[in-house]
C-alpha positions in Angstrom: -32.1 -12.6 99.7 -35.7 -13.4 98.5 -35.3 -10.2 96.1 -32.0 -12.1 94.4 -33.8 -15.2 94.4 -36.9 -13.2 92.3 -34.8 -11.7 89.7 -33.1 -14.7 89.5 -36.6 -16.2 89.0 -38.0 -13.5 86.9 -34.8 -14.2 84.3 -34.8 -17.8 83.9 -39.2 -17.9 82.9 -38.7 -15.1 80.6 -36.0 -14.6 78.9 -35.8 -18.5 76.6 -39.5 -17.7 76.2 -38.7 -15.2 73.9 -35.8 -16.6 71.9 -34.8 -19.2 69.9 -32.0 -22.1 70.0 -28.7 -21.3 69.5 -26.0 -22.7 67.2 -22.2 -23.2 67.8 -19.2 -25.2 66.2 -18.2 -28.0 67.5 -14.0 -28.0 68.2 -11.8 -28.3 65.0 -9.9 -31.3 65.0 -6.1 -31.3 66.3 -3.4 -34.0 65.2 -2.8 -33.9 69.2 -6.6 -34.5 70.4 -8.9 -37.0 70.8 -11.3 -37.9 68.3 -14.5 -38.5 69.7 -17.8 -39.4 67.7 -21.1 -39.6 69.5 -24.3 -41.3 67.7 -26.9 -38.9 68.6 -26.1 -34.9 69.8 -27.8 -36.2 73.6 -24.7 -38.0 74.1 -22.7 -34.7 72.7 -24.5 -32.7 75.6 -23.3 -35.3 77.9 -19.7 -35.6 77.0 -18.7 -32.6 75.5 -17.9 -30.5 78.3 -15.0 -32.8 79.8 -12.8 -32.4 76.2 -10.4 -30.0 76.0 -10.0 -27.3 73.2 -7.6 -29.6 71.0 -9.9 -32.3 71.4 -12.6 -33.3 68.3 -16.6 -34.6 68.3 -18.8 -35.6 65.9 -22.2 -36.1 65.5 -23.1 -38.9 63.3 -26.9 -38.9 63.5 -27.3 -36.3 60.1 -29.5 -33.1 61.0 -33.4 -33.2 61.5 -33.2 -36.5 61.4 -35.5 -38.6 63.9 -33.3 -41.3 65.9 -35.2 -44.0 65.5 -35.9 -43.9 62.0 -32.2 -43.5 60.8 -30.3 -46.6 59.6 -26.9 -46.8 58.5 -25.2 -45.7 55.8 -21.1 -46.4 54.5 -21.0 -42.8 54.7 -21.8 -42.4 58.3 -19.9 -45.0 59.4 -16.8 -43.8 57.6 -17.0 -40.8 59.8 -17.3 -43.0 62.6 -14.5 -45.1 62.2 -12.4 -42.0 61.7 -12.9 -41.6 65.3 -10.8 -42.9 68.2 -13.6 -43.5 70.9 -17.4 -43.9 69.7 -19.9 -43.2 72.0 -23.5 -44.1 72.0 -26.7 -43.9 73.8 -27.5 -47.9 73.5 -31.2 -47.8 73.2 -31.8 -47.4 69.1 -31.0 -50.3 66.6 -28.8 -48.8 64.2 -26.3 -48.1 67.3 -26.0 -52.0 67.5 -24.6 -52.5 64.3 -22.4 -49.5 64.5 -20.6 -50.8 67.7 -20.4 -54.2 66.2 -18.5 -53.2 63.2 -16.3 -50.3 65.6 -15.2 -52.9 67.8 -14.4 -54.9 64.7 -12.2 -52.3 63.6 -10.2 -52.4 67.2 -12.2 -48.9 68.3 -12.8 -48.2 71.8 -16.7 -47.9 72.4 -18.8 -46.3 75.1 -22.4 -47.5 75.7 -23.3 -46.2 79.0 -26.2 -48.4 79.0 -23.5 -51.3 78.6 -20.9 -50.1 80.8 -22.6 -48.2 83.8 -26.2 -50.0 84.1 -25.8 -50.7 87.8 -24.2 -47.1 88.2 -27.7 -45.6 86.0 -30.8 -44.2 87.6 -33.4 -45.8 85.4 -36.9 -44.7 86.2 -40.0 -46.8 85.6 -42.3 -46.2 83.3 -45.9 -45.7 84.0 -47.7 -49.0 83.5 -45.0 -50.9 84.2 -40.9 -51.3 82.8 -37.6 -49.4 82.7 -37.2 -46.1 80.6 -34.6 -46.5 78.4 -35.4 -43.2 76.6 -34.0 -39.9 77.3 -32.2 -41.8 80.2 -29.2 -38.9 79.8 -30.8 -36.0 81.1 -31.1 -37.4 84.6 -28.3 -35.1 86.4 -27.4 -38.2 88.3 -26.9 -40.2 85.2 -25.1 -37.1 83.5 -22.6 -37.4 86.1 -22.3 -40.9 85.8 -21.8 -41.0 82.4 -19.4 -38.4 82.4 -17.2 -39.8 85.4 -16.9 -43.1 82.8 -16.4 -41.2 79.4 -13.8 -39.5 81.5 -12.4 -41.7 82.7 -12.1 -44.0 78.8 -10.6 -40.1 77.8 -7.8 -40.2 80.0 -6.5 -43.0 79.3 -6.9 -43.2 75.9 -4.7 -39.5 76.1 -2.8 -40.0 79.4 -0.8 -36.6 79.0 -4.0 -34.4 79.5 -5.8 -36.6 82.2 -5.3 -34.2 84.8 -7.0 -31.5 82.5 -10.2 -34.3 81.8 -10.3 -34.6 85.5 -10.6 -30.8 85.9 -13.6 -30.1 83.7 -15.2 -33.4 85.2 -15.1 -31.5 88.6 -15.7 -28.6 87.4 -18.9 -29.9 85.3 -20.3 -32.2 88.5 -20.3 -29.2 90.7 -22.4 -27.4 88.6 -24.4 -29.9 87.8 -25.0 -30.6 91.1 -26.0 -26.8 91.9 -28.3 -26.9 89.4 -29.9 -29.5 90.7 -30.4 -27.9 94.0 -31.6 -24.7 92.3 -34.2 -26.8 90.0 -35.4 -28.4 93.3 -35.3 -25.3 95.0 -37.5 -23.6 92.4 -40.4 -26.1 92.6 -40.3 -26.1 96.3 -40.9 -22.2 96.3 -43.1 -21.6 93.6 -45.3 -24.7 94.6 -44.7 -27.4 91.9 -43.4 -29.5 94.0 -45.3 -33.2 93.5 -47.7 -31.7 91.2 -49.3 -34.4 88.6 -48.0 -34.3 85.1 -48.9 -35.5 82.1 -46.3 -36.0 79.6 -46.0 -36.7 75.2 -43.1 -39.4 75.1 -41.4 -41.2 77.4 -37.8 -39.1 77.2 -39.5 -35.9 79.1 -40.0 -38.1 81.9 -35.9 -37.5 83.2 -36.5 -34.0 82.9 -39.9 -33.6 84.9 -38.4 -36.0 87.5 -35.7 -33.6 87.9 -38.0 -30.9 88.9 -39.9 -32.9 91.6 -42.7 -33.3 89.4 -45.2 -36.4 89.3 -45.4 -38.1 86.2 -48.7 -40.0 86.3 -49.2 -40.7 82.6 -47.6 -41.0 79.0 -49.9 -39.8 75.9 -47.8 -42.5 74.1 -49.1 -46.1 74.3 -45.7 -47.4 73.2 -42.6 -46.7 70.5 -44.4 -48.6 68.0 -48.1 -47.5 68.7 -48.7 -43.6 68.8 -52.1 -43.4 68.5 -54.3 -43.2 71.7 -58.1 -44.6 71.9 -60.9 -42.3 72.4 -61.6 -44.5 75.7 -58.5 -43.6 76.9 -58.5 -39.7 75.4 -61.6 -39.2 77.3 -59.9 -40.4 80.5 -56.9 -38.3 80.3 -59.1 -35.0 79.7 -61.6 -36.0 82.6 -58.1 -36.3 85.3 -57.3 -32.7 83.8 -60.7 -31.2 84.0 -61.1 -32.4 87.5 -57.6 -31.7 88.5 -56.3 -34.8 89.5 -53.4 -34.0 86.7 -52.5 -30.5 86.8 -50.0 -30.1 83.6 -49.0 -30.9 80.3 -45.1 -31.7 79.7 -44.0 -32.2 76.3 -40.6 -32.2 74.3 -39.3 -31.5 71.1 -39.4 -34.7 69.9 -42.7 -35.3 71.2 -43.6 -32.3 69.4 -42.8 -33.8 65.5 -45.1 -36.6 66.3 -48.6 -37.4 65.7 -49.5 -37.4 69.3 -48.7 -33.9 69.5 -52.3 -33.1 67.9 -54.0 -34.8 71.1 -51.4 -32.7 72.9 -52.9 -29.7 71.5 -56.3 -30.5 72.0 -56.3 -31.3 75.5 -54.4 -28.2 76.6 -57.0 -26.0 74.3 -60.3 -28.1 75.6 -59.4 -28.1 79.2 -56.9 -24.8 80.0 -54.4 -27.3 81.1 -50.8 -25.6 80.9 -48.7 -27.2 78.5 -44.8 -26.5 78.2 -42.5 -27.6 75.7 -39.0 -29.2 76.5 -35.6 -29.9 75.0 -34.6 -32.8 75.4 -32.2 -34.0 72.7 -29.9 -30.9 72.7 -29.4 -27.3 71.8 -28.7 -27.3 68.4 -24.8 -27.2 68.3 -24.7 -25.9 72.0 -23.7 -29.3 73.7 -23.7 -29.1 77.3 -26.0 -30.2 79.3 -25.8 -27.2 82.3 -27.3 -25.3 79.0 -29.8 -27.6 78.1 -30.3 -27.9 82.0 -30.8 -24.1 82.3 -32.9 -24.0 79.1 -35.3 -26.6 80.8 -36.0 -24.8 84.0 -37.3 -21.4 82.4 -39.2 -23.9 80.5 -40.5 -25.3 83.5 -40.8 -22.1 85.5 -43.4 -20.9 82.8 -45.3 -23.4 83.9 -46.6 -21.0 86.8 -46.6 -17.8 84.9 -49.2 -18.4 82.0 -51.6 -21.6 80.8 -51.2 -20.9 76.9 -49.1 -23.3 75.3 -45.8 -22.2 75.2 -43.6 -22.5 71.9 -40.3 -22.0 70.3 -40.2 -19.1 69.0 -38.1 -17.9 66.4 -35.1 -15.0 67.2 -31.4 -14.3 66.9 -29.6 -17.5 67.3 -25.9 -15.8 68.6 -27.9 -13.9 70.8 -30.1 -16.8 72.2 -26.5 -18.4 73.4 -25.1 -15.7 74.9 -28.9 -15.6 77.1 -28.7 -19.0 77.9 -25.3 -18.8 79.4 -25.8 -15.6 81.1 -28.7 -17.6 82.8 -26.3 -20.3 83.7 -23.8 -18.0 85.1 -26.7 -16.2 87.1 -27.7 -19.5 88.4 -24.6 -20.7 89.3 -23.6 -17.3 91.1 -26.7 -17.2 93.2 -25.9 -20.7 94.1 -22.3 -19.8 95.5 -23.5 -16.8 96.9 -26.0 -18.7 99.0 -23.1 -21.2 100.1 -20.5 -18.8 100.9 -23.6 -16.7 102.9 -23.9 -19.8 104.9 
């Protein structure tokens, strides 16, 4: 058993250290599906798995394109309003004005902030507040979400509703595994409570995930990036004498100017610092892959203190990986139940 779990171990800190992200299509559109357009590709990674084949998503947010920053255009919201149910993430500002004017137009919108904020697991922030950011890769709040978009789904399309119900099962269970194996991981390999220090606020969701302590954000605030000497100096003394052992940072933490002090501390001080996904997979949108993705990311952590990247590989081949990790996970997972 303790040889599965190594393997098992062995392939998930590896193997998406050597390869790159992956790209797929997104479902054609069918006259006989739903039409569903999500502001941001998080949400995609959230809602995606409960359509069916027939069924259509679009992103709206263009490519490389940083969430905050975007604002409206006619163009964007024309593919929006070609949709039947919007869905957004309800923390940026340009999502206001896009539900205003899709309820306007008698469409049926999701804001999971809106609809399910008692239902939400919204950790607080360092310092003091709620974080809003990243709030969907919480496996609790996946779930959440996903038991509400499936339920809006089904009803908009009554015929399939027992097929929506099926892939939400289907997608909690594994969810729900994973989560167990993520937990399991840290417990055995000792990361378990371990002081973290992350870039921005979204990598929080993920290192609370893992079990992980996270005692500080590089970020002052959304609208202030830059971080005082005073409190530079402070950050690298905790990680020289211990009292934080890691660096966490994600993509989006990465295209930033903080990124720089990132850099700087991990080099100064020897400190380990990983790199996280936390928007998507480009084009891959399910969040058991972004899930998986995250723990070799994690799992790293323990096998080398240089600063780990993304580096750059075959793209088909980097999905077929990532789901072959999934699948192992998930096997090992039912293997231990059905041992039980």
């Amino acid at each position: 058993m303790k040889r599965t779990l190594f393997t098992m171990v062995v392939l998930i800190v590896l193997l998406p250290q050597t390869l790159e992200l992956s790209h797929f299509n997104v479902n054609a559109s069918s006259e006989n599906g739903v039409k569903v357009a999500v502001s941001i590709s998080a949400m995609a990674t959230v809602v995606m798995p409960i359509l069916l084949p027939e069924d259509n998503l679009t992103v709206l947010l263009p490519p490389n394109v940083e969430p905050h920053s975007f604002t409206l255009d006619p163009v964007t919201l024309g593919k929006a309003l070609q949709a039947d149910i919007i869905v957004t993430s309800g923390h940026i500002g340009w999502e206001t004005q896009l539900e205003k004017l899709a309820v306007e137009s008698g469409k049926t919108v999701f804001n999971p902030l809106e609809k399910l904020y008692d239902n939400l697991t919204l950790l607080d922030i360092p310092g003091g507040g709620k974080n809003l950011h990243g709030y969907w890769l919480y496996p609790e709040n996946v779930i959440a979400i996903a038991k509400g978009f499936t339920e809006i789904v089904s009803k908009y399309r009554p015929s399939a509703a027992e097929e929506y119900e099926a892939n939400l099962r289907r997608y909690v269970s594994d969810i729900e595994r994973l989560k167990e194996f993520a937990l399991e991981y840290s417990r055995t390999s000792g990361l378990l409570d371990k002081n973290v220090l992350i870039g921005f606020y979204e990598e929080q969701y993920v290192v609370q995930s893992f079990g992980l302590k996270v005692t500080g954000v590089l970020a002052g605030s959304e609208e202030n990036l830059e971080i005082s000497p005073q409190r530079l100096e402070t950050i690298r003394r905790e990680l020289v004498e211990g009292r934080i052992q890691y660096i966490i940072v994600s993509d989006v933490a990465a295209e930033l100017p903080i990124y720089n002090y990132v850099e700087k501390l991990s080099s100064e001080t020897g400190a380990g610092l990983i790199l996280v996904r936390v928007l998507d997979l480009p084009n891959l949108y399910d969040f058991r892959e972004l899930f998986a993705y995250n723990i070799g990311r994690i799992g790293g952590i323990k096998s080398s203190n240089r600063t780990s990247s993304f580096p750059e590989s075959n793209v088909f081949l980097e999905a077929f990986i990532i789901s072959l990790i999934l699948n192992l996970i998930l096997m090992y997972l039912l293997y231990k139940r059905v041992r039980r």
